[in-house]
MMTF fields as JSON, N, C-alpha, C and O atoms, coordinates in Angstrom:
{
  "mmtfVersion": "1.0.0",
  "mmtfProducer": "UNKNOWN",
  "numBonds": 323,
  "numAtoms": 324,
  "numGroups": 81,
  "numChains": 1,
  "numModels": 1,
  "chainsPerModel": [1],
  "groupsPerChain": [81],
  "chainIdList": ["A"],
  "bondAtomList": [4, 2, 8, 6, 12, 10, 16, 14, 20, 18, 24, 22, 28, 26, 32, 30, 36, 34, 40, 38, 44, 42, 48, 46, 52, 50, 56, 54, 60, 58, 64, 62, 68, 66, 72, 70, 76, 74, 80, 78, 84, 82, 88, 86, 92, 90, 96, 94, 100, 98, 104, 102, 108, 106, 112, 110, 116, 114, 120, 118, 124, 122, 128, 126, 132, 130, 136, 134, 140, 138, 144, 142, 148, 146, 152, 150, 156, 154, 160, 158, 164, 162, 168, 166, 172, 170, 176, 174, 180, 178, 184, 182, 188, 186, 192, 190, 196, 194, 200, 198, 204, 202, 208, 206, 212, 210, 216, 214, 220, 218, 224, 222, 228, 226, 232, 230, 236, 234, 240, 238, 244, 242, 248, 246, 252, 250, 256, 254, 260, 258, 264, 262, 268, 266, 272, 270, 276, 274, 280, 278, 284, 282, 288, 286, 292, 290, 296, 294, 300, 298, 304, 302, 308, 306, 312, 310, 316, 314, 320, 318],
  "bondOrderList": [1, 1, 1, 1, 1, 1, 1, 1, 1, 1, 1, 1, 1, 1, 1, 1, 1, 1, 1, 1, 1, 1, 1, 1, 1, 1, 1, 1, 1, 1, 1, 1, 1, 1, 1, 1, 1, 1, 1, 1, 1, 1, 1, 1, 1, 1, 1, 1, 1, 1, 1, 1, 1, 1, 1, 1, 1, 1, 1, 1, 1, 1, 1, 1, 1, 1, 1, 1, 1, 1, 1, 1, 1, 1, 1, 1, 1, 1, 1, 1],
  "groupList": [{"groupName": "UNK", "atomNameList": ["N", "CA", "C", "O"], "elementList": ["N", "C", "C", "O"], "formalChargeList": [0, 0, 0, 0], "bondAtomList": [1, 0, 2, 1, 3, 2], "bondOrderList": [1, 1, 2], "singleLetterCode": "X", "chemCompType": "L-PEPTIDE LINKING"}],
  "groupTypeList": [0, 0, 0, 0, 0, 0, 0, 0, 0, 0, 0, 0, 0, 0, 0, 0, 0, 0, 0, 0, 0, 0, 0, 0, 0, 0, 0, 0, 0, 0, 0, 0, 0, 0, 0, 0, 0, 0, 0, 0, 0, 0, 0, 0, 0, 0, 0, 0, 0, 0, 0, 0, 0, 0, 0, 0, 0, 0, 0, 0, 0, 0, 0, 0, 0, 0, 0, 0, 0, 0, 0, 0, 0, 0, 0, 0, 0, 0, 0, 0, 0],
  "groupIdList": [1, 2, 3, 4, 5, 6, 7, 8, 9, 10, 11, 12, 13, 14, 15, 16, 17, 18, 19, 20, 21, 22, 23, 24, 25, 26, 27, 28, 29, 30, 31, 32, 33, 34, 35, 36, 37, 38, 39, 40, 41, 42, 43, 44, 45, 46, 47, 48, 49, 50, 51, 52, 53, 54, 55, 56, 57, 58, 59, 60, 61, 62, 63, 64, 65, 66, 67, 68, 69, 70, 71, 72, 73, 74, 75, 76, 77, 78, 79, 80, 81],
  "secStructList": [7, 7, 5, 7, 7, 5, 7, 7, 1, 7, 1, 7, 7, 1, 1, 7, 7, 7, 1, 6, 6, 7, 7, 5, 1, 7, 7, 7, 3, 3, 3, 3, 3, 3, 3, 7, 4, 4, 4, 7, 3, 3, 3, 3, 3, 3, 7, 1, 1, 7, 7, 7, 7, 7, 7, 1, 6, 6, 7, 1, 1, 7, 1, 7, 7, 7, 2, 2, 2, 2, 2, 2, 1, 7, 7, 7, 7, 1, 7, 7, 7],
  "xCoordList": [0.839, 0.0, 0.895, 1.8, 0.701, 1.06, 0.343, -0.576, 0.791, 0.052, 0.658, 1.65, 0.326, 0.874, 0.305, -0.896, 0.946, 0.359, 1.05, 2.225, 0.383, 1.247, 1.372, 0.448, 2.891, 3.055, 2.896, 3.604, 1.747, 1.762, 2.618, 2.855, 3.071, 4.208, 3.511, 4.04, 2.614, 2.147, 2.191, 2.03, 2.483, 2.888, 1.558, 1.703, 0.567, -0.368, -2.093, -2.796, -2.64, -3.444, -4.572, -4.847, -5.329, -6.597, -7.752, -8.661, -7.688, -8.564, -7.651, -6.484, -8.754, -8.232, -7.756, -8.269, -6.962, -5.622, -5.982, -5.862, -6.43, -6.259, -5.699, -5.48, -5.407, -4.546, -5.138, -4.883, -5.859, -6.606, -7.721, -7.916, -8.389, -9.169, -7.913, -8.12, -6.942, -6.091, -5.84, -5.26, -6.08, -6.413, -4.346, -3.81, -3.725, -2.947, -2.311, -2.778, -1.334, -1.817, -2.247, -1.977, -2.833, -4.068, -3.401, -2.662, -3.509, -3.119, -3.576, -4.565, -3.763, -4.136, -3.649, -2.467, -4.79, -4.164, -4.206, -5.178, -2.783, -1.962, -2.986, -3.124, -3.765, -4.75, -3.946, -3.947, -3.52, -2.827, -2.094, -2.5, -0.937, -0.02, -0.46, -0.81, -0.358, -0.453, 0.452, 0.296, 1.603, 1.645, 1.079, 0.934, 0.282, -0.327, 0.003, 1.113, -0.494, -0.464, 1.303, 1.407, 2.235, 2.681, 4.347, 5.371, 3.989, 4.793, 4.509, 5.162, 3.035, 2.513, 2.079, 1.185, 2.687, 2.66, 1.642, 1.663, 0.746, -0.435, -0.433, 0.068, -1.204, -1.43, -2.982, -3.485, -3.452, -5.023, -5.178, -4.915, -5.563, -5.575, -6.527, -7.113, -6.845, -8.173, -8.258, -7.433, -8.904, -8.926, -9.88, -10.741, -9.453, -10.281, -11.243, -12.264, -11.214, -12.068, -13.636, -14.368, -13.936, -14.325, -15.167, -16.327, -14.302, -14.79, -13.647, -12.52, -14.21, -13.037, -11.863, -10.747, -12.054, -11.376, -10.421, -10.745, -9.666, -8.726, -9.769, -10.783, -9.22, -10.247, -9.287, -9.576, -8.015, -6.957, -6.928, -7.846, -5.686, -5.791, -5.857, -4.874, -6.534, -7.026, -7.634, -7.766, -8.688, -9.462, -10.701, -10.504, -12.027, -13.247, -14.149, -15.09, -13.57, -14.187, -13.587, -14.092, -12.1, -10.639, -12.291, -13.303, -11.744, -12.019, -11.249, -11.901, -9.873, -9.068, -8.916, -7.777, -10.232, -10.189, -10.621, -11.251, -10.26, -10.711, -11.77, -11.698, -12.597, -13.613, -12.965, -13.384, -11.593, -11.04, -10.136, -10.216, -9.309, -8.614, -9.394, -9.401, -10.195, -11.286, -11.362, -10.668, -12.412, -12.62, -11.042, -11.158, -10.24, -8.921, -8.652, -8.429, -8.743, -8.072, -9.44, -9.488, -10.424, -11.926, -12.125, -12.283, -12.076, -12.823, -14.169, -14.908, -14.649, -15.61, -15.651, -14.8, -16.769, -17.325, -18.42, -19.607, -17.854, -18.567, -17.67, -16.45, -18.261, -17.653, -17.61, -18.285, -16.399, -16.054, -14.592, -14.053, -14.291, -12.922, -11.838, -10.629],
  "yCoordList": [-1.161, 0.0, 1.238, 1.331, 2.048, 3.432, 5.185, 5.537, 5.967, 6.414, 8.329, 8.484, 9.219, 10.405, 11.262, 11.293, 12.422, 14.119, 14.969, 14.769, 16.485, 17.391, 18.214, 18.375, 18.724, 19.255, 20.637, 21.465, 21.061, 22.433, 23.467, 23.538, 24.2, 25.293, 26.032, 27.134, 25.833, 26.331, 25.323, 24.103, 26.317, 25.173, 24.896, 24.086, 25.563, 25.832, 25.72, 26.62, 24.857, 24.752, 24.908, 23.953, 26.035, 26.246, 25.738, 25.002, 26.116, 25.772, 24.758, 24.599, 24.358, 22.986, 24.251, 25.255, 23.775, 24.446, 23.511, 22.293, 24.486, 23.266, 23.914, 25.125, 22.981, 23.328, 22.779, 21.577, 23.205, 22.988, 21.67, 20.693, 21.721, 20.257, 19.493, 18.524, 19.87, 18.773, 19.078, 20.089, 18.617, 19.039, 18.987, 17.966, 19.647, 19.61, 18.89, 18.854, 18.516, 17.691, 16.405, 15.621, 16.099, 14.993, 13.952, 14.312, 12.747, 11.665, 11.124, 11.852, 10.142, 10.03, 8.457, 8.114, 7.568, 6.262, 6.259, 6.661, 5.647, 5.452, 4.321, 3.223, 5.011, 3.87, 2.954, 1.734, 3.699, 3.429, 4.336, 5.487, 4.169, 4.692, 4.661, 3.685, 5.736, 5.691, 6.624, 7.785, 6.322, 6.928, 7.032, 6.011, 8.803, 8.66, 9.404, 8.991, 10.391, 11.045, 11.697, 12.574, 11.517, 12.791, 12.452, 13.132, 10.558, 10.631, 11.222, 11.033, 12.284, 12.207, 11.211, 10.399, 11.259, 10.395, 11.139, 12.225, 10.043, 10.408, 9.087, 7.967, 9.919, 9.243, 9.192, 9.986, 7.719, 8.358, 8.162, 6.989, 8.968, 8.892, 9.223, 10.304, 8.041, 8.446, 9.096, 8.706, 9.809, 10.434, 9.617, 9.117, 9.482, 8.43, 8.961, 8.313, 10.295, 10.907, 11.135, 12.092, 10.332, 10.425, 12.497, 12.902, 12.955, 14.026, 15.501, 15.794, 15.96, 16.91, 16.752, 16.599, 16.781, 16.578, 17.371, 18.506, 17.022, 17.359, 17.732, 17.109, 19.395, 20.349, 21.296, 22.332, 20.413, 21.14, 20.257, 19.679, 20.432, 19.447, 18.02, 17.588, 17.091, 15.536, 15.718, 14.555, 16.586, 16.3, 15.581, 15.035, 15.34, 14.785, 15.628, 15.38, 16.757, 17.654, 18.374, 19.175, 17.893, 18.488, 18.556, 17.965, 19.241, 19.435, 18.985, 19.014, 18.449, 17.806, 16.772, 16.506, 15.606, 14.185, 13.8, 14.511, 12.979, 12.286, 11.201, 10.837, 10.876, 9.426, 8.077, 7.024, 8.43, 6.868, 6.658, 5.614, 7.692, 7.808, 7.598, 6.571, 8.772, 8.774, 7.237, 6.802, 6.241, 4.653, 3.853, 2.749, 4.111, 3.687, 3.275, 2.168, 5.122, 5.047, 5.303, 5.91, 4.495, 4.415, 5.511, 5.142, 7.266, 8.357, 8.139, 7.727, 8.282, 8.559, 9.893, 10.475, 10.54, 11.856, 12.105, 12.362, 11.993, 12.211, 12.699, 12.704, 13.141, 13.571, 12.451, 12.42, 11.443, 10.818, 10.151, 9.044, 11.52, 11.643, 11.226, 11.166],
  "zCoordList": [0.0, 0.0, 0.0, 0.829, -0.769, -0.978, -0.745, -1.485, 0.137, 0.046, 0.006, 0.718, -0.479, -1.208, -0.846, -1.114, -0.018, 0.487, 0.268, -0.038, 0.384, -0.076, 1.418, 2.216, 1.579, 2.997, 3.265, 2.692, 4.352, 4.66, 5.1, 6.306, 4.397, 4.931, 6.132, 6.275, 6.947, 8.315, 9.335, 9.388, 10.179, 11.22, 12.484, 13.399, 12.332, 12.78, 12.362, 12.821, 11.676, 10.634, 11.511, 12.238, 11.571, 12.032, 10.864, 11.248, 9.565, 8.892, 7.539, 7.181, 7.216, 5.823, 4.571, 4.077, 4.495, 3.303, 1.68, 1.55, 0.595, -0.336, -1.581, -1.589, -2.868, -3.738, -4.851, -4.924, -5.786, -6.651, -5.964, -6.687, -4.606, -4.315, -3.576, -2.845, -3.76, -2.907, -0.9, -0.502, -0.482, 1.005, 1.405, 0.974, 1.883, 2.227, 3.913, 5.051, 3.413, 5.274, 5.203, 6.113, 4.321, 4.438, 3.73, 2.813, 3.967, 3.154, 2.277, 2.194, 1.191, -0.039, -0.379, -0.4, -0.643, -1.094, -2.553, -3.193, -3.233, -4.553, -4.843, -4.304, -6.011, -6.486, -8.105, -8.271, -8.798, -9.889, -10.432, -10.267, -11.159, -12.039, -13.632, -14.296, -13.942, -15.958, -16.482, -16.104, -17.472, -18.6, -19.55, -20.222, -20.221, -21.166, -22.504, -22.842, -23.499, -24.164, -24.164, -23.307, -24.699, -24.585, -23.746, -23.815, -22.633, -21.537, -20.278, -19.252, -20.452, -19.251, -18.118, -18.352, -16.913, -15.793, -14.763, -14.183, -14.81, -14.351, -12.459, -12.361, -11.332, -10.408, -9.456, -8.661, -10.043, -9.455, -8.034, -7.77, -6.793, -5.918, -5.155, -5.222, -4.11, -3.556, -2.252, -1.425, -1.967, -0.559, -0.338, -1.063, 1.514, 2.387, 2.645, 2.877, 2.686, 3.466, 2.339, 2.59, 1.349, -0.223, -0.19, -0.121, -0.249, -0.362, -1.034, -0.634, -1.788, -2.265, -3.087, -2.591, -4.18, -5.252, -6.143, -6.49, -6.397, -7.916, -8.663, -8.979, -9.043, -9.863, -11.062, -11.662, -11.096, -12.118, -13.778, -14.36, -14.122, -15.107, -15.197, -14.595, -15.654, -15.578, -14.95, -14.569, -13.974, -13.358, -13.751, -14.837, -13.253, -14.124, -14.878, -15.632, -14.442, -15.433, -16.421, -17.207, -16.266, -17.251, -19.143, -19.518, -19.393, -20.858, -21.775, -22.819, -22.025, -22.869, -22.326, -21.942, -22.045, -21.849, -23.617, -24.4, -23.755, -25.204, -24.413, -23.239, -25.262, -24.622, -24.563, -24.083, -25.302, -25.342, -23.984, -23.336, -23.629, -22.771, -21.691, -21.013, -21.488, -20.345, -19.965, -19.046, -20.853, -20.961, -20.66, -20.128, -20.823, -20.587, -19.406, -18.915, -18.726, -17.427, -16.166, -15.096, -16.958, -16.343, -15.057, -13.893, -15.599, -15.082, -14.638, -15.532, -13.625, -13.255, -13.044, -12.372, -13.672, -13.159, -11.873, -12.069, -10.632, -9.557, -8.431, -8.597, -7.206, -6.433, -5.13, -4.101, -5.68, -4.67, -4.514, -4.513, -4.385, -3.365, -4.618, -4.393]
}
């Protein structure tokens, strides 16, 4: 099991810190690895907490998904985590 966060430069976190949907602080289980298009290295990762999502590029609502890719790397468009 693998699991991937991004670290808060405060040392004091009164409220949840986030970065495009990514909760900082917070941990994240390594669901799969893909290289796609390009040599892009892609990492899908689920928050435990199923809430709050990746809202940058590849996200589920990214606009430069193709339908094949999408079906590939089986996107779901919903909000769970």
């Amino acid at each position: 099991m693998l699991s991937a966060s991004i670290k808060s430069t405060k040392k004091n976190q009164e409220k949840i810190e986030k970065i495009d949907g990514v909760i900082l602080s917070h941990a994240y289980t390594l669901i799969s690895a893909h290289t796609v298009m390009n040599g892009v290295k892609l990492l899908k990762l689920r928050n435990p907490w199923g809430k709050d999502e990746w809202t940058g590029a590849w996200s589920d609502k990214w606009t430069g998904w193709t339908p094949e890719l999408k079906r590939e790397l089986k996107v779901v468009d919903s909000d769970d985590g």
